[in-house]
MARNU-243508 format. One line per 8 residues: number of its first residue (from 0); for each residue z negated, x negated, y negated of N, C-alpha, C. Coordinates in steps of 0.1 Angstrom, whole numbers, padded with zeros to 4 digits. Layout:
# residues N
NUM) Z,X,Y,Z,X,Y,Z,X,Y | ...
//
This chain:
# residues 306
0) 0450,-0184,-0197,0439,-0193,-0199,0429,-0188,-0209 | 0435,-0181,-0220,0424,-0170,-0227,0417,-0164,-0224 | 0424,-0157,-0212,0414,-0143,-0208,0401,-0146,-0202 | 0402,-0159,-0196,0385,-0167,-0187,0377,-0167,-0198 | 0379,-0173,-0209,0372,-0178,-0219,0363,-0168,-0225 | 0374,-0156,-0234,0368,-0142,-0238,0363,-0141,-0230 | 0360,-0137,-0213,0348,-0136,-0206,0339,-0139,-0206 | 0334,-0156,-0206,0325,-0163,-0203,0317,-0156,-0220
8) 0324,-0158,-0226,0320,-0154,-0243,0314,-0141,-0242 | 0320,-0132,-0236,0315,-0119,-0241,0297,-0123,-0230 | 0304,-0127,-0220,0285,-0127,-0209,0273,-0132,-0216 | 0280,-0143,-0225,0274,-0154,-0236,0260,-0142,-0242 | 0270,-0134,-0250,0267,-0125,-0261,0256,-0115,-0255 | 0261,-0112,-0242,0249,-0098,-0235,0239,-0112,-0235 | 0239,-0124,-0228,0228,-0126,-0225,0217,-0131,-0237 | 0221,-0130,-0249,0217,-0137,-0260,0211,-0120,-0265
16) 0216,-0112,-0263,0208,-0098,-0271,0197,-0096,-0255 | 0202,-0097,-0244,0191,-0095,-0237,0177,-0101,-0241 | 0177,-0115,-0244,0169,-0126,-0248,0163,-0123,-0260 | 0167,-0117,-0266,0161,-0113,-0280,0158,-0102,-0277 | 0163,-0091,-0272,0155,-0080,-0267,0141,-0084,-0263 | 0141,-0093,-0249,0124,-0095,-0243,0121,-0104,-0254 | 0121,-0113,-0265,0117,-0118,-0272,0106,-0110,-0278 | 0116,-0097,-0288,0105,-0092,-0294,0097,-0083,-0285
24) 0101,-0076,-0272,0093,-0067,-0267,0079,-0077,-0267 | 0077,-0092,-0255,0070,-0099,-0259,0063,-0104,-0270 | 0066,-0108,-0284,0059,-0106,-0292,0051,-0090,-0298 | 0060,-0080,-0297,0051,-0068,-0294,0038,-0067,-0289 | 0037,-0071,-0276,0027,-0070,-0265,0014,-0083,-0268 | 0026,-0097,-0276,0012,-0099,-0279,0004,-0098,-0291 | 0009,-0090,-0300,0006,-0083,-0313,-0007,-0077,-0303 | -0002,-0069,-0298,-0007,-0056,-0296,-0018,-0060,-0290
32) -0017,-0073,-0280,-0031,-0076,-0276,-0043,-0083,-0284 | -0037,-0092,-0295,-0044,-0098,-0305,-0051,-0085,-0313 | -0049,-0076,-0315,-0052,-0065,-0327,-0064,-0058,-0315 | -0058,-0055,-0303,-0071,-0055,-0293,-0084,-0059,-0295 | -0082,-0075,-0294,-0094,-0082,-0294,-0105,-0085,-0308 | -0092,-0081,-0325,-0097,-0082,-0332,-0108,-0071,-0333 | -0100,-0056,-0327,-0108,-0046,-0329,-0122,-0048,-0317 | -0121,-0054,-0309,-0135,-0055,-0300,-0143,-0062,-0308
40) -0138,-0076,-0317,-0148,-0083,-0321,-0157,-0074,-0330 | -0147,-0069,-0341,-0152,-0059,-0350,-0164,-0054,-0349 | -0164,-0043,-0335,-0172,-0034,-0332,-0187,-0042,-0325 | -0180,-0056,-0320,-0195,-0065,-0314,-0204,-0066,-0327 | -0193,-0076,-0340,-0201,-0077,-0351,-0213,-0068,-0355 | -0205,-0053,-0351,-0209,-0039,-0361,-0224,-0035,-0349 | -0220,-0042,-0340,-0233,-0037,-0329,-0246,-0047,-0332 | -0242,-0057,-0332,-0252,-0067,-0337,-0260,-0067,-0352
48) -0248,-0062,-0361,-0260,-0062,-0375,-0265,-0049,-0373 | -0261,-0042,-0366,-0269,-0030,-0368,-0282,-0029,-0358 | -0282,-0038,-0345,-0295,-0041,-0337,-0303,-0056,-0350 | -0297,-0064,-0353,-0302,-0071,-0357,-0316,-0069,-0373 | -0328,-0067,-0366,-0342,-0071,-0374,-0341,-0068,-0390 | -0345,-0064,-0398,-0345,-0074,-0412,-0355,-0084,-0415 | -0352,-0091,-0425,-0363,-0100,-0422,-0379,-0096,-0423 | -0385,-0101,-0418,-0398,-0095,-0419,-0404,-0106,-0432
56) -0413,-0098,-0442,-0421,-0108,-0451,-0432,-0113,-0447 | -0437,-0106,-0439,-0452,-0104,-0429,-0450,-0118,-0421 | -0438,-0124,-0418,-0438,-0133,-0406,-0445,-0144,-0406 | -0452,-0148,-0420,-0465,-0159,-0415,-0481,-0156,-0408 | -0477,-0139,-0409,-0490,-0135,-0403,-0493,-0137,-0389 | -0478,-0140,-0375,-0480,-0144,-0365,-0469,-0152,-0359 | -0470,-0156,-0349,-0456,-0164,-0344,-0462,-0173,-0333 | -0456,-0183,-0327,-0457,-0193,-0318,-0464,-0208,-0326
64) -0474,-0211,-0329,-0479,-0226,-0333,-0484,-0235,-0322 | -0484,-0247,-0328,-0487,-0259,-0319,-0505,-0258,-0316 | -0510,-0262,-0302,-0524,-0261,-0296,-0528,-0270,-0305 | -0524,-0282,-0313,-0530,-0290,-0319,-0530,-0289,-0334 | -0526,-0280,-0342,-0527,-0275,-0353,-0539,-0276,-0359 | -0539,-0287,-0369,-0548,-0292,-0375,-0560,-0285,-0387 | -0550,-0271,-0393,-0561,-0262,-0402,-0564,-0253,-0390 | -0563,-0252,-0379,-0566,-0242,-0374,-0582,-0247,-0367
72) -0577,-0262,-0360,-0589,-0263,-0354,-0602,-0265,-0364 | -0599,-0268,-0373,-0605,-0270,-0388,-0623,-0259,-0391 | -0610,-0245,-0385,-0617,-0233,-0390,-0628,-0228,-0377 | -0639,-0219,-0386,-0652,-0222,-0377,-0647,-0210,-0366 | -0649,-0212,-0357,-0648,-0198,-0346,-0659,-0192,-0340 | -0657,-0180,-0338,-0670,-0165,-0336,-0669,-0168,-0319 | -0674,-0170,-0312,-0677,-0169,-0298,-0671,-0150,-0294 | -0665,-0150,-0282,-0661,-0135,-0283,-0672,-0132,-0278
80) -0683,-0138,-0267,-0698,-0133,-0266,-0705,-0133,-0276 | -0705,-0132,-0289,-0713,-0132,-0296,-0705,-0117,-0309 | -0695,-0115,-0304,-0689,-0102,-0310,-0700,-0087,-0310 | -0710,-0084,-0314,-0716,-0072,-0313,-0714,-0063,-0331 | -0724,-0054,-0329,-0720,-0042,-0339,-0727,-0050,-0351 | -0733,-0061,-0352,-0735,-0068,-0365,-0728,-0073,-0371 | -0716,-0075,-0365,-0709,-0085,-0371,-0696,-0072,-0380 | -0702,-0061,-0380,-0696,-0052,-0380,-0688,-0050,-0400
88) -0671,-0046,-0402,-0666,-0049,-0415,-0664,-0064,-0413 | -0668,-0072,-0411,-0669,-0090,-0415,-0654,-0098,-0408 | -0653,-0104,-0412,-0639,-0113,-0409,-0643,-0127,-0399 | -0635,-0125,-0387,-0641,-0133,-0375,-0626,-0140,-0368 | -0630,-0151,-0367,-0615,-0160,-0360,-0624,-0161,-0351 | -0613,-0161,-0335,-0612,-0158,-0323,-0606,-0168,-0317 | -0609,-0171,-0304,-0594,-0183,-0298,-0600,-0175,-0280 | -0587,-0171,-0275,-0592,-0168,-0261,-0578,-0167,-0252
96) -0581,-0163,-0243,-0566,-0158,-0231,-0564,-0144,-0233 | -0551,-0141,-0229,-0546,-0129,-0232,-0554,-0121,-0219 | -0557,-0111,-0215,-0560,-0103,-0203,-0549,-0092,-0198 | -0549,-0088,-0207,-0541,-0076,-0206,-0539,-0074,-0220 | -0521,-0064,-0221,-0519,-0062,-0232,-0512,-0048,-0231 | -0514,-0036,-0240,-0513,-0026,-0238,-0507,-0015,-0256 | -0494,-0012,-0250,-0485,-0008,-0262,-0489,0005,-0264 | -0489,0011,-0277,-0492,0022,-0280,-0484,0032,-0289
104) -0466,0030,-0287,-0457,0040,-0295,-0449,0019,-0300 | -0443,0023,-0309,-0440,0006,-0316,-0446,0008,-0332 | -0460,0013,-0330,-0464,0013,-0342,-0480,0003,-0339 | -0483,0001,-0331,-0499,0001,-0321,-0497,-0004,-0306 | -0509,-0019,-0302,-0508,-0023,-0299,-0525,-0027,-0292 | -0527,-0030,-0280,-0543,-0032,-0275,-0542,-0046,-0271 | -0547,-0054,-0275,-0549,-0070,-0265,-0564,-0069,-0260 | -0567,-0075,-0251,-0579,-0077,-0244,-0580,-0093,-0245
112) -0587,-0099,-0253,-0590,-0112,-0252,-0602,-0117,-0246 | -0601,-0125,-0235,-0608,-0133,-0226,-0612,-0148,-0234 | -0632,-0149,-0230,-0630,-0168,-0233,-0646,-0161,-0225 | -0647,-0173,-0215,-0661,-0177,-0212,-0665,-0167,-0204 | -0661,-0156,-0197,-0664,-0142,-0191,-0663,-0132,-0197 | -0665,-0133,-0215,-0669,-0119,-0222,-0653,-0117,-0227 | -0650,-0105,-0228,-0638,-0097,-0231,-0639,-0094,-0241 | -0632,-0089,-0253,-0632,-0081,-0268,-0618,-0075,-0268
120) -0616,-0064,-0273,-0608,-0055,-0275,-0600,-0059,-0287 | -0588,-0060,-0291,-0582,-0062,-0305,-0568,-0056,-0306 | -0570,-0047,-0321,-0564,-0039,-0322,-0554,-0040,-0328 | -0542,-0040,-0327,-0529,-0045,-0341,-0522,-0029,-0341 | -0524,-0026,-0358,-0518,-0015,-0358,-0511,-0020,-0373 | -0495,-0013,-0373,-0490,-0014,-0390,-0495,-0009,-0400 | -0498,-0018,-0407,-0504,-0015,-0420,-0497,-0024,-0432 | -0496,-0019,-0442,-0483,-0022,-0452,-0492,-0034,-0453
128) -0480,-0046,-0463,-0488,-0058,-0466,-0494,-0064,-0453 | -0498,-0062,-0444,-0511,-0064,-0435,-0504,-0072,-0422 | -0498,-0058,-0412,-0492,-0060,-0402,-0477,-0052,-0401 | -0467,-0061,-0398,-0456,-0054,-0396,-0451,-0050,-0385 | -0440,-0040,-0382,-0438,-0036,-0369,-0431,-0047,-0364 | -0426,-0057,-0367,-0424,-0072,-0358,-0431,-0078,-0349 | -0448,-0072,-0361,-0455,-0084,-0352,-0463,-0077,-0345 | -0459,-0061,-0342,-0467,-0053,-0329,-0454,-0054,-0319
136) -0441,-0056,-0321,-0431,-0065,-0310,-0440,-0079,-0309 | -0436,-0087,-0313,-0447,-0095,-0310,-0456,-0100,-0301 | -0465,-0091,-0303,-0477,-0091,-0298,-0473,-0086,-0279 | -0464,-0073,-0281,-0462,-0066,-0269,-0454,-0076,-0259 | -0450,-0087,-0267,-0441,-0093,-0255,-0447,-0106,-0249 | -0460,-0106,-0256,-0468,-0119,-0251,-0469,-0118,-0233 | -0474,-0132,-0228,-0476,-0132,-0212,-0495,-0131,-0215 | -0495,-0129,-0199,-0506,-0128,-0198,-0509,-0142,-0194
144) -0525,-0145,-0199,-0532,-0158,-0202,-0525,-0170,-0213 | -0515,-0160,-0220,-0517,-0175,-0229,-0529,-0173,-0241 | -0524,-0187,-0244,-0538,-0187,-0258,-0535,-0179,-0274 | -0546,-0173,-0274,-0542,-0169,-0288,-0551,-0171,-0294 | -0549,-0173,-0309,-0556,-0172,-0321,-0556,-0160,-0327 | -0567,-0155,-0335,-0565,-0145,-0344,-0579,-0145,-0348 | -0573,-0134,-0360,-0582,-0134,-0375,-0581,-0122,-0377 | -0596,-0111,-0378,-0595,-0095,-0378,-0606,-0095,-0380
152) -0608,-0081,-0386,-0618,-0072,-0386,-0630,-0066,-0382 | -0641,-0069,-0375,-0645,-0064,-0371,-0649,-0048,-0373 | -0650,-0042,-0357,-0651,-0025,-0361,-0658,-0021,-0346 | -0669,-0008,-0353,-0673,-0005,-0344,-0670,0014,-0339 | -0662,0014,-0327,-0656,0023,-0327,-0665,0033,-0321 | -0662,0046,-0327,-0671,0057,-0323,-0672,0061,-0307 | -0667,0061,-0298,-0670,0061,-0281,-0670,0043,-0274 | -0676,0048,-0264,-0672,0032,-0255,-0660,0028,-0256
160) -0664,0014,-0251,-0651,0006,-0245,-0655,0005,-0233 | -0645,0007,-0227,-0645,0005,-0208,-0638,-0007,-0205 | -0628,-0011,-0215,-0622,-0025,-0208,-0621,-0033,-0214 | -0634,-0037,-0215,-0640,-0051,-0222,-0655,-0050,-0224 | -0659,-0062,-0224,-0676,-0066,-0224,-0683,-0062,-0233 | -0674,-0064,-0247,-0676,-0065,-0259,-0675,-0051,-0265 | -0685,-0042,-0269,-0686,-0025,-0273,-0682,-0025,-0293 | -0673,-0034,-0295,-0668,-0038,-0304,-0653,-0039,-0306
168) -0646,-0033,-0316,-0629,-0037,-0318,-0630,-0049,-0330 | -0616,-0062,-0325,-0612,-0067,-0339,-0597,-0059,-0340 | -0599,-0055,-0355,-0582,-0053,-0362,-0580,-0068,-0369 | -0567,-0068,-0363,-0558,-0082,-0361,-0553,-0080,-0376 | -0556,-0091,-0383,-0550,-0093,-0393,-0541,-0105,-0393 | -0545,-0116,-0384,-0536,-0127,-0381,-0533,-0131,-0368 | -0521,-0133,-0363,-0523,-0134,-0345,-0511,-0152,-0342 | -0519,-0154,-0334,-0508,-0166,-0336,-0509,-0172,-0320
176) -0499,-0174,-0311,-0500,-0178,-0297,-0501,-0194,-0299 | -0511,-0197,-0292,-0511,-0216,-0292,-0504,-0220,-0280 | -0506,-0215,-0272,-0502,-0216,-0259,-0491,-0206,-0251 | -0480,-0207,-0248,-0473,-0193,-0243,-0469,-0194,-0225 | -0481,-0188,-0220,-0479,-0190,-0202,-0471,-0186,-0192 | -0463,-0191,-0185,-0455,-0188,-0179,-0461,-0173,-0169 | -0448,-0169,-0162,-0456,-0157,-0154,-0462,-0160,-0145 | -0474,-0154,-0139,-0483,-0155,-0132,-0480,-0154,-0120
184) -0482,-0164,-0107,-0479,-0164,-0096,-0483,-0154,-0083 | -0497,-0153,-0095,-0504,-0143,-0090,-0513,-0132,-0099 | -0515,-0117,-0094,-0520,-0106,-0105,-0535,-0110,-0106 | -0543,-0114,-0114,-0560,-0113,-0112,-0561,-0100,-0109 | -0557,-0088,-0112,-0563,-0080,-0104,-0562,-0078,-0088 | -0553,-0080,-0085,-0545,-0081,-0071,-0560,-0093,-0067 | -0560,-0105,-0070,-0565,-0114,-0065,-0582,-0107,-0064 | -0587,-0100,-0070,-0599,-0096,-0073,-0603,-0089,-0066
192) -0592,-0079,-0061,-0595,-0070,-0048,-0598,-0070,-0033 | -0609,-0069,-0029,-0613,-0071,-0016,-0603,-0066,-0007 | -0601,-0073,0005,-0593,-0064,0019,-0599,-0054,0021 | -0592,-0040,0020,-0593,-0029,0028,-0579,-0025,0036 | -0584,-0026,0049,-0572,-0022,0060,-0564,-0009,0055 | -0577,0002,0047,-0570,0016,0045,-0566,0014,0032 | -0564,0005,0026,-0563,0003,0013,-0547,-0002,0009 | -0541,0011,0005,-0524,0004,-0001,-0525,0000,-0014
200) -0530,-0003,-0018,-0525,-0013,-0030,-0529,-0031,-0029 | -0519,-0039,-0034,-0518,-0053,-0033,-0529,-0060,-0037 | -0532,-0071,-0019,-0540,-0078,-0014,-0533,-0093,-0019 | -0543,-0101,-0021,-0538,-0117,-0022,-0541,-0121,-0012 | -0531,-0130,-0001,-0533,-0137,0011,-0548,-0149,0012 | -0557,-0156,0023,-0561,-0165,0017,-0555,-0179,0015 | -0544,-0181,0019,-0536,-0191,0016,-0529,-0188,-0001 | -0526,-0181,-0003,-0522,-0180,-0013,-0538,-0180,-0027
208) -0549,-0176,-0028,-0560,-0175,-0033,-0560,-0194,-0031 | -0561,-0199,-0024,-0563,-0215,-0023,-0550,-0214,-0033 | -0538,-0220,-0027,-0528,-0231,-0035,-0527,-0226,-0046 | -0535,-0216,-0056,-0534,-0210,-0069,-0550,-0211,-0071 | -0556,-0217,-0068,-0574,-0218,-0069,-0575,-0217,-0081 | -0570,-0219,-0095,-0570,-0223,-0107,-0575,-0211,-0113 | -0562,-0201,-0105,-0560,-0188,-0111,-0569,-0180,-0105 | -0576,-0183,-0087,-0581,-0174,-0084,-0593,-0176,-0094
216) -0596,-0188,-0094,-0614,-0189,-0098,-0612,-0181,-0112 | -0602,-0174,-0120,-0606,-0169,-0133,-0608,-0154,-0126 | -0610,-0152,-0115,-0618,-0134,-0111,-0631,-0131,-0116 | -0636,-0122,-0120,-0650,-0118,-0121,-0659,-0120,-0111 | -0654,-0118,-0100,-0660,-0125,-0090,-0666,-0137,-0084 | -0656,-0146,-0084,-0660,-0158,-0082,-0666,-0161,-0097 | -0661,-0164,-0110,-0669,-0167,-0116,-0686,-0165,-0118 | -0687,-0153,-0112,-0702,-0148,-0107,-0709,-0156,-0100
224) -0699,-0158,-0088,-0707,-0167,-0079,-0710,-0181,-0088 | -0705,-0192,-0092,-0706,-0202,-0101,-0717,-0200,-0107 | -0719,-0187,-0114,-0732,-0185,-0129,-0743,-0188,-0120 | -0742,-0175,-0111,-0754,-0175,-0104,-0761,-0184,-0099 | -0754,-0191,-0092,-0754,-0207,-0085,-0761,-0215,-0100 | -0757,-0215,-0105,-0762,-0224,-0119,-0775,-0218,-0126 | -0775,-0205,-0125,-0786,-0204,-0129,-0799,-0205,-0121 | -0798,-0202,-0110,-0807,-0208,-0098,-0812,-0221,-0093
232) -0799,-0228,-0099,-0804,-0244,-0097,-0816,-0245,-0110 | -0807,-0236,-0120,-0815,-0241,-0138,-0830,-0234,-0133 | -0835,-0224,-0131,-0849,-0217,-0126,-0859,-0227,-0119 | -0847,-0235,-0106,-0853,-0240,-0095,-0857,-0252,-0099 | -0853,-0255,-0108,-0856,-0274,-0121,-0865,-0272,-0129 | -0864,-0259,-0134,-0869,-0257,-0146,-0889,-0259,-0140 | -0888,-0250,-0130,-0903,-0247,-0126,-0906,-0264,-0120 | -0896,-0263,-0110,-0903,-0276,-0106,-0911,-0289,-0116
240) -0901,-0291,-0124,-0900,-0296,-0136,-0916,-0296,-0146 | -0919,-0281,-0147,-0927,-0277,-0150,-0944,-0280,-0144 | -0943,-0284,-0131,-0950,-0286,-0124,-0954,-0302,-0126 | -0950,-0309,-0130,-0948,-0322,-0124,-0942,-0332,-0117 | -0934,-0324,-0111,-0925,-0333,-0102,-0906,-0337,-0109 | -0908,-0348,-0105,-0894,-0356,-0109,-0881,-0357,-0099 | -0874,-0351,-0107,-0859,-0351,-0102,-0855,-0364,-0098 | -0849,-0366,-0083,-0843,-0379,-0077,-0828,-0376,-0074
248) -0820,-0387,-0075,-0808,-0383,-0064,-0803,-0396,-0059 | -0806,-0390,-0041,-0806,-0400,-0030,-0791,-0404,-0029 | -0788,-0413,-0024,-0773,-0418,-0021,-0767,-0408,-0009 | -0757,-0402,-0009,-0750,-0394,0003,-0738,-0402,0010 | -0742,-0416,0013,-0730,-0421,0025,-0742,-0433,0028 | -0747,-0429,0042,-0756,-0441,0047,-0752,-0447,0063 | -0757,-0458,0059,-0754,-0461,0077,-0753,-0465,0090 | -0763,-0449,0088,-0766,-0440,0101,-0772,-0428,0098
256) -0776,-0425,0111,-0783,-0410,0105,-0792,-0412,0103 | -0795,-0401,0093,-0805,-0399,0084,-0816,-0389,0089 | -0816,-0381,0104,-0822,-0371,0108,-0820,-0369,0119 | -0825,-0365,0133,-0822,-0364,0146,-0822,-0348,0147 | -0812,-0344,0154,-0811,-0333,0156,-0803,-0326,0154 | -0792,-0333,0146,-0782,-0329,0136,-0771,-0336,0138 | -0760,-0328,0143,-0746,-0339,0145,-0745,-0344,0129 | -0740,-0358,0128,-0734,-0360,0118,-0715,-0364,0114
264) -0715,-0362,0104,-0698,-0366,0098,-0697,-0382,0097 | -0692,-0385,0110,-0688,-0402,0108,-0677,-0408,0102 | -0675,-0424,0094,-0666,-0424,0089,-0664,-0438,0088 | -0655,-0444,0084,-0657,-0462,0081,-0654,-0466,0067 | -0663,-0471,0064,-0665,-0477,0054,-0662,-0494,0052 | -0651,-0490,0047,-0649,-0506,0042,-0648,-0520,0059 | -0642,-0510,0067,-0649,-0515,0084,-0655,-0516,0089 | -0672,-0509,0081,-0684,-0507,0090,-0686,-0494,0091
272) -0695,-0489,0100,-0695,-0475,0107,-0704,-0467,0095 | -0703,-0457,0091,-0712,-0451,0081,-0712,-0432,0083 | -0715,-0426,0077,-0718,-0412,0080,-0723,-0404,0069 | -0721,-0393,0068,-0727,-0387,0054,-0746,-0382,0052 | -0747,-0381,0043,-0763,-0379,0043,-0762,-0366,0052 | -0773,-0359,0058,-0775,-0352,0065,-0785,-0346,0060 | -0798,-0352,0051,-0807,-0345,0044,-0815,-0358,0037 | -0820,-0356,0023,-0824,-0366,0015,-0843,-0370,0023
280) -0844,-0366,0034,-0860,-0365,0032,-0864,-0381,0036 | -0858,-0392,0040,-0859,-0403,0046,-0864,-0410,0028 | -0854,-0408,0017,-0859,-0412,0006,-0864,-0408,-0003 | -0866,-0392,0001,-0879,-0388,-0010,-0893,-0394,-0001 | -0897,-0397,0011,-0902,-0404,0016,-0909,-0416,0008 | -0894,-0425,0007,-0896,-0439,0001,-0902,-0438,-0014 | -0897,-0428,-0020,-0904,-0424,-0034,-0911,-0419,-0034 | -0920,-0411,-0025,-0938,-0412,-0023,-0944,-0423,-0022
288) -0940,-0430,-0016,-0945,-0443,-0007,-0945,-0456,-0023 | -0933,-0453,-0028,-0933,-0455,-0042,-0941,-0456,-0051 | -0950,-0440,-0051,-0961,-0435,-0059,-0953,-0429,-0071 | -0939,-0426,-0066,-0937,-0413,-0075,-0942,-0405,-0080 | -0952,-0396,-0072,-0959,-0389,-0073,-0946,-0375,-0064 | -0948,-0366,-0068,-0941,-0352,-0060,-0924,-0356,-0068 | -0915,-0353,-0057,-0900,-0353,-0061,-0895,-0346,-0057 | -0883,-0344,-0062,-0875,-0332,-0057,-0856,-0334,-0060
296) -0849,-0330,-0050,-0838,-0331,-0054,-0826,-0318,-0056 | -0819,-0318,-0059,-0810,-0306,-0061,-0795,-0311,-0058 | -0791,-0309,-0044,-0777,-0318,-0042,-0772,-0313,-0029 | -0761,-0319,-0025,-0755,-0315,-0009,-0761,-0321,0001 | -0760,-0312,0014,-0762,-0323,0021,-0750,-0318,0033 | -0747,-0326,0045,-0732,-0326,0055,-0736,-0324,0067 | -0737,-0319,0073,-0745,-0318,0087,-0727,-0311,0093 | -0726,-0318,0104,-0712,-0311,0115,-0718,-0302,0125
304) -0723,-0293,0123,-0730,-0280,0129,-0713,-0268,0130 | -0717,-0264,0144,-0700,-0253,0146,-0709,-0242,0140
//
């Protein structure tokens, strides 16, 4: 009856050192894996203070502020059309869109600021106290068209400028984004470029030029068209004007036509049948007849002509 017992006893005993055998092999393994991960953390820490910045002192010289920033709008601002070689040494605040932005080593930096058609060139280079290499990072990571502020130098640099209006540099003493624009859906340059069949480089569709109209209309191009238009109308007033005759403006939804000869654009109005003006001459007419004297108008007119 002994001899079973000492059996079961001795099996007891192996299975109790097996058990503590994998016990500590297991806690080995996970030593071994904890001391792993402390050493990964380690080395992340050691990668990060060592990419991580110092602080910059410079940092109120540029950064992200609010569009509605109260000392800012406060302060008088230089027209960038009005940037020439007179204003030349003098200290000039700016507000415009970014154009283009162009890196020069991580010491130097070109922004092209846009307002109103005219372009100006602005320079950010490190200069102790002044500008730090933060804020030519900075500068280099802006998008294009958002708003910026800044406060520089004027300088007038010994050869041309080719990419900009303005035959004038500002050195950026203060740069500050008011606005920060998402990316562009579309390139202005791309959009600016006429179709050429033989031409590989990137066309804007005209479907795409419409549902982006915002962006197309900031091309050189079409803005041209716009001036021009305006200043033609302004010539064509001015003289008339000059002459004696008085500016009218006829109503453009009458109803009927206003002219034979001419299909018109029909429409209903409120349930009655109506059409668009087709040409004002029925009521410069009435305003002779008036004793106006001579009139003249400057306006649309709708004619459904294929």
């Amino acid at each position: 009856m002994s001899q079973p017992a000492a059996t079961e006893l001795s099996h007891e005993t192996e299975n109790n050192k097996e058990s503590a055998s994998l016990s500590k092999k297991a806690a080995k393994k996970e030593a071994a894996k904890l001391e792993k991960l402390r050493r990964r953390q380690e080395q992340v820490a050691a990668a990060l203070a060592q990419s991580a910045e110092p602080e910059d002192p410079l940092a109120t010289n540029y950064g992200d502020v609010p569009l509605h920033l109260e000392s800012m709008n406060m302060v008088a601002l230089t027209s960038v059309g009005a940037l020439t070689e007179a204003l030349k040494d003098k200290k000039v605040v700016i507000r415009g869109n970014v154009q283009t932005i162009r890196t020069k080593g991580k010491k130097m930096a070109f922004v092209v600021v846009e307002k109103e058609g005219f372009t100006v060139q602005c320079v950010v280079t490190v200069q102790q106290e002044i500008v730090s290499p933060q804020m030519v990072k900075y500068v280099s990571k802006l998008t294009r068209e958002s708003i910026i502020y800044i406060e520089g130098i004027v300088s007038k640099p010994d050869g041309a400028i080719t990419g900009a209006s303005q035959q004038v540099d500002v050195h950026v003493r203060k740069l500050y984004c008011l606005s920060r624009a998402a990316v562009l859906p579309i390139v202005p340059e791309d959009a600016a470029r006429r179709e050429n069949p033989n031409d590989n480089a990137a066309h804007v569709e005209q479907d795409t030029h419409l549902n982006f109209r915002v962006l197309d209309l900031r091309t050189p191009a079409n803005k041209g068209i716009f001036r021009i238009q305006s200043q033609v109308s302004t010539v064509f007033r001015q003289f008339l004007l000059s002459e004696g005759f008085i500016e009218i403006h006829t109503p453009k939804l009458n109803a009927g036509s206003s002219e034979g000869g001419a299909s018109e654009f029909k429409l209903d109005y409120m349930g009655q049948p109506a059409c668009l003006a087709q040409s004002p001459q029925l009521h410069k007419q009435m305003a002779i007849c008036a004793k106006f004297g001579r009139v003249f108008e400057i306006g649309p007119v709708f004619r459904a002509e294929k």
